[in-house]
C-alpha positions as CSV (number, residue, x, y, z in Angstrom):
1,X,105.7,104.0,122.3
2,X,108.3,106.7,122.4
3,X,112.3,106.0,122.5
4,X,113.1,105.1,125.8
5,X,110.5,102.3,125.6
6,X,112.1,101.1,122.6
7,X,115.2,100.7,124.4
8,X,114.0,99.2,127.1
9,X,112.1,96.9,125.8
10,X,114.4,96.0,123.5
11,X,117.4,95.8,126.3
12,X,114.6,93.3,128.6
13,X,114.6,90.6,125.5
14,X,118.3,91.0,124.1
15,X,120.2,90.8,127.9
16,X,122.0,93.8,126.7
17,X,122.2,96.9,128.6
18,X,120.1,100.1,128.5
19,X,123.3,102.0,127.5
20,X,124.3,99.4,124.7
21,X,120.9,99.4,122.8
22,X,120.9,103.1,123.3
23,X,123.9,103.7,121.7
24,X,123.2,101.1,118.9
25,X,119.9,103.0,118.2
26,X,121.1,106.1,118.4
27,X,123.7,105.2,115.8
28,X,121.1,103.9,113.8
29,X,118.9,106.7,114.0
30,X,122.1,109.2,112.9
31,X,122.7,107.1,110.0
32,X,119.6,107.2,108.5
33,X,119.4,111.0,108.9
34,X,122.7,111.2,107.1
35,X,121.6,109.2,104.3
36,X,118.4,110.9,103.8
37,X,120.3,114.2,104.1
38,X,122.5,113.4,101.1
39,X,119.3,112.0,99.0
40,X,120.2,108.4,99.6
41,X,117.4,106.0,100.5
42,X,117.1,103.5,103.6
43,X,116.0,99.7,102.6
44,X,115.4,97.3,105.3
45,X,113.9,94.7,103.7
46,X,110.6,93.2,105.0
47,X,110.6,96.6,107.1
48,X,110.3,99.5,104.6
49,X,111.8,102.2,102.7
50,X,113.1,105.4,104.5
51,X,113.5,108.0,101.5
52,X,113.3,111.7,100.8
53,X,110.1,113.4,98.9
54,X,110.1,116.7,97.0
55,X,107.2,119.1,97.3
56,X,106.8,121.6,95.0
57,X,106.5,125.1,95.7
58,X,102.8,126.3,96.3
59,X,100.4,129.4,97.0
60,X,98.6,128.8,100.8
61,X,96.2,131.1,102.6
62,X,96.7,132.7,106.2
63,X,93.6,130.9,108.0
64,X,93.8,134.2,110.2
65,X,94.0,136.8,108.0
66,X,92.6,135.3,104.6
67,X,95.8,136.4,102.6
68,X,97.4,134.5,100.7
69,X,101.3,133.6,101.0
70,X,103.8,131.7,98.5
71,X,104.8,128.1,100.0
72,X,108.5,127.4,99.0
73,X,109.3,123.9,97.5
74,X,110.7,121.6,100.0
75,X,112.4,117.8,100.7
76,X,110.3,115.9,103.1
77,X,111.1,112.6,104.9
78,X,108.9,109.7,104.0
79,X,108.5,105.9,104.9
80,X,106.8,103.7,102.5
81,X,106.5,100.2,104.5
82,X,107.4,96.6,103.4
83,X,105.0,93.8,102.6
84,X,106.4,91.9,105.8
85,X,105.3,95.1,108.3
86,X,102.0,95.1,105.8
87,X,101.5,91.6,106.8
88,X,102.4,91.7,110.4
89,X,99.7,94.6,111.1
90,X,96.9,92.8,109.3
């Protein structure tokens, strides 16, 4: 299921138009990246926890050449779900 999907569908069962729900998800969508950006996290709960992860820096391999290279440490975007999504999927 990609995006427009999700608005669709979700325009067919809420009698709102495709333009409305668009907006509202994009909205959504923008807010979430903002808070993650400023290393706040996301809590919908029953749905899950949007939240930021640090990696630590690390030394890879080149699969091509065989040399090794240095991996910097990064922030990664993870979702850890709810016990109401847990259930649902079950």
């Amino acid at each position: 299921m990609n995006k427009t999907d999700i608005v669709n569908n979700i325009s067919a069962k809420s009698g709102l138009t495709k333009r409305d729900v668009e907006a509202v998800l994009n909205g959504f969508l923008g807010e979430v990246t903002e808070a993650l950006q400023s290393g706040d996290k996301v809590q919908l709960i029953g749905f899950g926890t949007f939240e930021t992860r640090s990696r630590s820096g690390r030394v890879g391999r080149n699969p091509q050449t065989g040399k090794t290279i240095e991996i910097p440490a990064s922030k990664i975007p993870a979702f850890k779900a709810g016990n109401k999504l847990k259930d649902a999927i079950k």
